[in-house]
N, C-alpha and C positions, 0 to 999 in steps of 0.2 A: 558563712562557709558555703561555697558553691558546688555543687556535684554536678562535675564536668560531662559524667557519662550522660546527662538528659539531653546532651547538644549528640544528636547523628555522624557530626564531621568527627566530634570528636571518636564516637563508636568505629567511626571507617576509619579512619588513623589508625587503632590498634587491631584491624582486623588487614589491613594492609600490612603494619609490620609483621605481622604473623605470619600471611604470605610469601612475605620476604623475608622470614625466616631472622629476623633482626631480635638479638636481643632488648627488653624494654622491663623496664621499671614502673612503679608509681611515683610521685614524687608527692609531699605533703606538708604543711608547715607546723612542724611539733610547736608550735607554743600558741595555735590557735585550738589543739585537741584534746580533750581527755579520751581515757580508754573506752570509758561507756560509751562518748560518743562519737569514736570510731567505730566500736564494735558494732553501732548500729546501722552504718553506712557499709558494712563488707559487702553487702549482696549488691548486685544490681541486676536490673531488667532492661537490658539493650533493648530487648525491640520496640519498647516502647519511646526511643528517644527522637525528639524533635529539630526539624530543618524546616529551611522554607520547602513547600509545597513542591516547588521545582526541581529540588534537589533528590526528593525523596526516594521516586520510585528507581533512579539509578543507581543511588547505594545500597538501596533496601538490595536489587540486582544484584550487583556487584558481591557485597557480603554474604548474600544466602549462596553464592556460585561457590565464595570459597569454606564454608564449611559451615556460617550461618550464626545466629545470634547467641546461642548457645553455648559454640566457643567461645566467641568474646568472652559471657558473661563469668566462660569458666576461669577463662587468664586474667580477668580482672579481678576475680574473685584471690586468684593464685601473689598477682603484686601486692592487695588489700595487706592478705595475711603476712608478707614479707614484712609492708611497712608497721604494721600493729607491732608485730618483733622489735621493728625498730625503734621504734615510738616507746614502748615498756622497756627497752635499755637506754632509753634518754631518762625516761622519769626515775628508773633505779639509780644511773648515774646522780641524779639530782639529789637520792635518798642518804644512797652510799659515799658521795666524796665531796657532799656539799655543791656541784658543780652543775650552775645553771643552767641548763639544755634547753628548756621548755617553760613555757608560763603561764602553767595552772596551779591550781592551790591544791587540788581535791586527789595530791598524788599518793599519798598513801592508800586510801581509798580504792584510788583507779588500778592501783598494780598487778592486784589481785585479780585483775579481769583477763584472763587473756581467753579466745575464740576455740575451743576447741571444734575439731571435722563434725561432731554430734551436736555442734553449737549452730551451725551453718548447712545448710542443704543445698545441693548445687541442683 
């Protein structure tokens, strides 16, 4: 599982669509996740995210001009918890009507998990 947000282009993509004012989502592949180990990816730390050396100082620009790593990290933080929603009605689905959505075993388990605001610090 790869955490997109460590790559900068990737950071300045969603600090661009924010800019632009563009609706955006997360997107994820339920049947490589469980809930724990979602839950433990919701946060991230944009500014910490890596480009080549050349690229850096104009995004890093660029992003803090328009409202800075902070926002990012908050609107990522805001798709995270959309797609956790989504991901715990895939696995319920799978509880409730027999119907494969996802492909972990540990769903009873995981369902129980969901993120609450007290769970997560922005």
């Amino acid at each position: 599982i790869s955490e997109v947000y460590t790559r900068l282009w990737c950071v300045f993509e969603v600090n661009e669509g924010l800019h632009a004012k563009i609706e955006m989502t997360g997107l994820f592949d339920p049947t490589v996740w469980t809930l724990s180990a979602f839950k433990k990816m919701m946060k991230v730390d944009t500014k910490v995210a890596q480009c080549h050396p050349n690229d850096r100082n104009d995004l890093v620009r660029k992003i803090e001009a328009q409202g800075g790593f902070w926002r990012l990290d908050k609107a990522i933080l805001q798709f995270r918890k959309e797609a956790f929603r989504d991901l715990k009605s895939a696995l319920k689905m799978k509880i409730l009507l027999g119907v494969q959505v996802v492909g972990n075993d540990d769903i009873k388990e995981d369902i129980a998990e969901t993120p609450s605001d007290d769970d997560i610090s922005y």
